[in-house]
N, C-alpha and C positions, 0 to 999 in steps of 0.2 A: 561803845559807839553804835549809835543808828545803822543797821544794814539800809541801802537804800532799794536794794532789791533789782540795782539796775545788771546784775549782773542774769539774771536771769530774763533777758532780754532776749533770748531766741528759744523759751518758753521749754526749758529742758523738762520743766512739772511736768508738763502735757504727756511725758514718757516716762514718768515713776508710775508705782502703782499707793494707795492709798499708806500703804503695811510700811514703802519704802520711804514716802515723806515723814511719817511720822517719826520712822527712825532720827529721820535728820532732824527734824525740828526737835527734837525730846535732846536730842546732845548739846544742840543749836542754844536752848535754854539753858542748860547743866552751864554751858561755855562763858556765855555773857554773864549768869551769874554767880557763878564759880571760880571762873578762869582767869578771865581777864582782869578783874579788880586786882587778882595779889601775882600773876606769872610774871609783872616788870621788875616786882622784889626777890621771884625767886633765882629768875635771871642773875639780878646784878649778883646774888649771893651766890648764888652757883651749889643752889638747892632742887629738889625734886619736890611739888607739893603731895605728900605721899597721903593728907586726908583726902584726897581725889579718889585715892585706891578702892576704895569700898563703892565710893558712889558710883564709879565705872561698872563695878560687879552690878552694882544693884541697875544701871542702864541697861546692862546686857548686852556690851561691846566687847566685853571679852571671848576670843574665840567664838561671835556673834553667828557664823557663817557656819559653824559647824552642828551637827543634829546629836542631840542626845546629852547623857553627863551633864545636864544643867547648862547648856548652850543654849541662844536663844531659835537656832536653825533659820536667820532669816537670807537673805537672797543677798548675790557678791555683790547686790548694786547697794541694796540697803547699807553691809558695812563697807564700802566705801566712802557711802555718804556720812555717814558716824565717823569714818574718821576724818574725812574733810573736815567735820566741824571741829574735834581735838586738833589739827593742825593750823585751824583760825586760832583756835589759841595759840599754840605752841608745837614745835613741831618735838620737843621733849614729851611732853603728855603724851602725843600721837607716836610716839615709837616706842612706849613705854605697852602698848594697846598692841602695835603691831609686833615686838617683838613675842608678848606673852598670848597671845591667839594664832599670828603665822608660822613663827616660828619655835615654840615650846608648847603649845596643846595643839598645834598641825599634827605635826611627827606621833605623838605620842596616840592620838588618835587616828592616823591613817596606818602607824605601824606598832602599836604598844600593845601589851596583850591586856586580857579583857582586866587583869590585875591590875595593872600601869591605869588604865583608864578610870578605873575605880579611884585609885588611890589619890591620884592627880588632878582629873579635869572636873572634876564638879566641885572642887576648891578652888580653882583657877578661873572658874569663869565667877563663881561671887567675889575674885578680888582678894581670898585669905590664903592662897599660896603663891608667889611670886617664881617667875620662869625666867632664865636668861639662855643664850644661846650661845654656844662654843665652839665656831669656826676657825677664826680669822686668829692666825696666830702674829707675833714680831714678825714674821721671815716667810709669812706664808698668806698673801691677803689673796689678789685676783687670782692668782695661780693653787685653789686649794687642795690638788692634787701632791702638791710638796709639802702639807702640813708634817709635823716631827713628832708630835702627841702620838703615844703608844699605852694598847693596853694587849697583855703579855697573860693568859690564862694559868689560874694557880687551884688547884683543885675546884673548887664550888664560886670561885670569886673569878675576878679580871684585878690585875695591878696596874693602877693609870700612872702615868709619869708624862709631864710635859706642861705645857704654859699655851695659855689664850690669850687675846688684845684686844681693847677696844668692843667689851662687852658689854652691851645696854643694860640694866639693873641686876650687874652682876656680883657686888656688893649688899644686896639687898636678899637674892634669889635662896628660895629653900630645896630650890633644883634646878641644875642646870643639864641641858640638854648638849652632851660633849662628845663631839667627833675626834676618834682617832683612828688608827689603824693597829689592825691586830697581824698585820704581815707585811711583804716588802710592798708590794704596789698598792693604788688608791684600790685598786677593789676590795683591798681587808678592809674599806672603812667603815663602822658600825657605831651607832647610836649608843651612847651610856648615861641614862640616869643620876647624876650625883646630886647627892644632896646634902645639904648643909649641915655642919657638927661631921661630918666623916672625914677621919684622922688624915693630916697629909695633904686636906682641902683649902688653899685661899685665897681671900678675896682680896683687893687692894685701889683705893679708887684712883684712878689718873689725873693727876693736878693740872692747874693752868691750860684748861680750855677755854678757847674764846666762840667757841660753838657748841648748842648744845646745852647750856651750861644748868640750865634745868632738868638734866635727866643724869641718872646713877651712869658713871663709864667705868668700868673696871679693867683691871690684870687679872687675868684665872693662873695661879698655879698649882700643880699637881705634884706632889711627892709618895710613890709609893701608895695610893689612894685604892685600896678594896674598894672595888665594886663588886656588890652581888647577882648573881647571873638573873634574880629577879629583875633588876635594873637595867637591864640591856634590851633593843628595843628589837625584838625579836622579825618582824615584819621587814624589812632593808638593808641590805650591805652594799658596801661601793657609794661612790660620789652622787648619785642617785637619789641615797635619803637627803645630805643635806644641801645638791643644788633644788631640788623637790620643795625643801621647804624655802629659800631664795625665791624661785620662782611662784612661787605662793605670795610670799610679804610682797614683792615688788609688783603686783597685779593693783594689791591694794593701796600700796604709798603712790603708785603715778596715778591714781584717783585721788588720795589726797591732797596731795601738793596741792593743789588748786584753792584750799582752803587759805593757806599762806599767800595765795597771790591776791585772793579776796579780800584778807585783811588789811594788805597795803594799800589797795587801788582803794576802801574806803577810807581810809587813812586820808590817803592824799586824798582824794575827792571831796570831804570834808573839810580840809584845812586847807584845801586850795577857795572853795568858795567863802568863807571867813576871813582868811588874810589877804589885805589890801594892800597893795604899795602905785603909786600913781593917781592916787587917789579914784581906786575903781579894784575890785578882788581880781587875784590872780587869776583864778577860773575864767577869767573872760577875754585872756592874753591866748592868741593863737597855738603859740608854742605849745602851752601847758595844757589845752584842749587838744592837741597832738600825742603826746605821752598820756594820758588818758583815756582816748579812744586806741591806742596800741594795747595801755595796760587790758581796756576789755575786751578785744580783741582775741588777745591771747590767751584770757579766760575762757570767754567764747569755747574757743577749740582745745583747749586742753576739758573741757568739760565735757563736751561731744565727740573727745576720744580714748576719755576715762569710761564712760557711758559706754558705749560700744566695745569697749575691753572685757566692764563688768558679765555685761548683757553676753557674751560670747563666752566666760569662765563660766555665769551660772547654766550655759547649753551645753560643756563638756566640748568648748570646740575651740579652746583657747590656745596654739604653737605659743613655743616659749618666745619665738623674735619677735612674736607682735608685743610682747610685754615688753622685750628690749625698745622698740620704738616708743611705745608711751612713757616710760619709762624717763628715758631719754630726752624725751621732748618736752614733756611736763614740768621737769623738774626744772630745764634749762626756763623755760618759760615763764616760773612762777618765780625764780632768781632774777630774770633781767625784769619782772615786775617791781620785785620787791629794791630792784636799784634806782629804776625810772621813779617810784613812786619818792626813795629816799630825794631826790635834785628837786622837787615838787617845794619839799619839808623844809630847804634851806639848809642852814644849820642847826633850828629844831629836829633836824633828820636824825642827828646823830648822838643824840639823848634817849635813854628806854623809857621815855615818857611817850613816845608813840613806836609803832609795831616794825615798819619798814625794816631799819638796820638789822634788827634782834630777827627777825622771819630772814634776811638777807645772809646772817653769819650762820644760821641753824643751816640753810639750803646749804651753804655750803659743802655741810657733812652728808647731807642726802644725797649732794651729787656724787656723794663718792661709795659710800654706804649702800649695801644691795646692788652690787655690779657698781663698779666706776663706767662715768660718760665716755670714754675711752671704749673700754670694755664691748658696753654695749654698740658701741661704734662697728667695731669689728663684728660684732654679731649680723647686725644690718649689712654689712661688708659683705658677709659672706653667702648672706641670703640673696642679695643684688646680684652679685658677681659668681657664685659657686666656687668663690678659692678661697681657702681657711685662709687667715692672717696670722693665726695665731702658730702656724705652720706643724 
């Protein structure tokens, strides 16, 4: 589908720098002619398109933001505009991106030894080693100071015992990055390396999602699992490394999101000027020109406060509740677009022959993924007010 470009109506170009348009228009290309022709098939299949893999390496969106090991080191605004555009397509592509650059070559390069970094990130960023991330257990999601994953020192190794949830390409990964605890409180919690083929490791993918359904979800479980002390991520202990890396991915997804609000509001914006009833196009019925200037709108300002989140991360001046706000706000944002846009569509709305619904069931998990809207609720709560909620 035509971009119409109308979204850049309050001239956000005018504030990239040369290095950071290109980024987006280079992905912008990859999307339209990559993306979008087969994501409605892999949707309904409830497939990941994994030939995408390499070509993301070879754009240099993996772990984009970060310098050295084969990363491209370009600027937070640049990859968040690279991945707005993976989220015009799909917001399964785009978490596939963010989970393997914020959250699996973050950690490993702000806290892995110079070995870890070798071994890892200059595979990870051309796309030939695959990274998942092991927080979020059954019994243990917002609250991850209760996680029940343990690793128990055994001469020269660690022995892991315990299960993860709800893991982005964790079925696929040749390493995952696995928090548990090595004592009674969250501050034993430490980084562990595993990787794929070590005894006692596995994978399992979560059936019957109706979100998502273009991206690997997995069960991590652990039996007994040697890790060797190379594998442990020396740099971090305590809740620290893996809200650290959260607070990373979720800078860049509430700049994303906006990409998924894009694709509806052209969606509908195009098939409202086409389709007629009354003999005259929708597009020119009040109402419909109502939800339209709403849906840009909220583009608008989800994009001038993506922008200004990036622009303050790459100055080293970014508190974690302004991420909770954007965050928050974005995502809620790019949802009530992708539903106004669906009312637009009729009942062609609700077919994966156009974007709305499938962008509208994916946000769903985003609102809840990388801090639930709840969540960051409280966060704001507590920066407003000064009284924790979470008491």
């Amino acid at each position: 589908m035509e971009r119409s470009g109308v979204e850049a109506l309050y001239r956000l170009d005018d504030a990239l720098s040369p290095d950071e348009r290109a980024v987006r228009d280079a992905v912008a290309r990859v999307v339209d002619a990559e993306v979008l022709p087969i994501i409605g098939r892999h949707f309904r299949e409830g497939t990941f398109p994994a030939q995408l893999v390499p070509r993301l390496g070879e754009l240099g969106v993996l772990g984009a933001n970060l310098t050295g090991y084969g990363c491209a080191g370009v600027s937070n605004v640049a990859y968040g505009l690279g991945l707005q555009e993976l989220e015009r397509g799909d917001s399964g592509l785009r978490s596939f991106a963010s989970v393997q650059g914020s959250l699996v070559m973050y950690p490993i390069h702000a806290w892995g030894s110079e070995d870890q970094k070798q071994r890892f990130l200059p595979a990870m960023a051309r796309g030939a080693c695959i990274g998942c991330f092991g927080l979020t257990e059954p019994e243990a999601g917002s609250d991850p100071g209760s996680l029940r994953t343990r690793a128990v020192r055994d001469g020269q190794d660690w022995v892991l015992d315990g299960s993860k949830a709800w893991i982005t390409n964790g079925t696929v990964a040749d390493v995952a990055v696995v928090w548990a605890k090595t004592g009674d409180g969250p501050d034993s919690v430490r980084g562990f390396l595993v990787e794929k083929g070590m005894p006692g490791f596995v994978a399992k993918e979560i059936p019957g999602k109706l979100s998502l359904r273009a991206s690997w979800t997995a069960e991590l479980a652990f039996t007994e699992v040697r890790v060797p002390e190379r594998n442990v991520l020396p740099g971090v202990q305590g809740l620290r490394g893996p809200l650290g890396c959260l607070n990373n991915a979720r800078a860049g997804i509430a700049f994303a999101v906006t990409g998924a609000a894009i694709a509806c509001f052209e969606a509908a914006r195009s098939y409202a000027q086409q389709r007629r009833q009354f003999d005259r196009p929708i597009a020119s019925f009040q109402l419909t020109q109502e939800k339209l200037a709403d849906m840009l709108e909220r583009i608008v300002q989800a994009q001038l406060l993506g922008h200004r989140l990036l622009r303050l991360k790459d100055e080293g001046k970014l508190p974690p509740v302004l991420v909770s706000l954007a965050k928050r706000a974005n995502v809620r944002s790019a949802l009530e677009v992708a539903r106004s846009a669906r009312t637009i569509l009729g009942a062609n709305g609700i077919t994966d022959d156009l974007p709305p619904l499938r962008h509208a069931l994916n946000l769903e998990s985003v609102l809840t993924y990388e801090g639930t809207h709840e969540v960051h609720t409280l966060v704001l709560g507590k920066a407003i007010t000064g009284i924790d909620a979470f008491g």
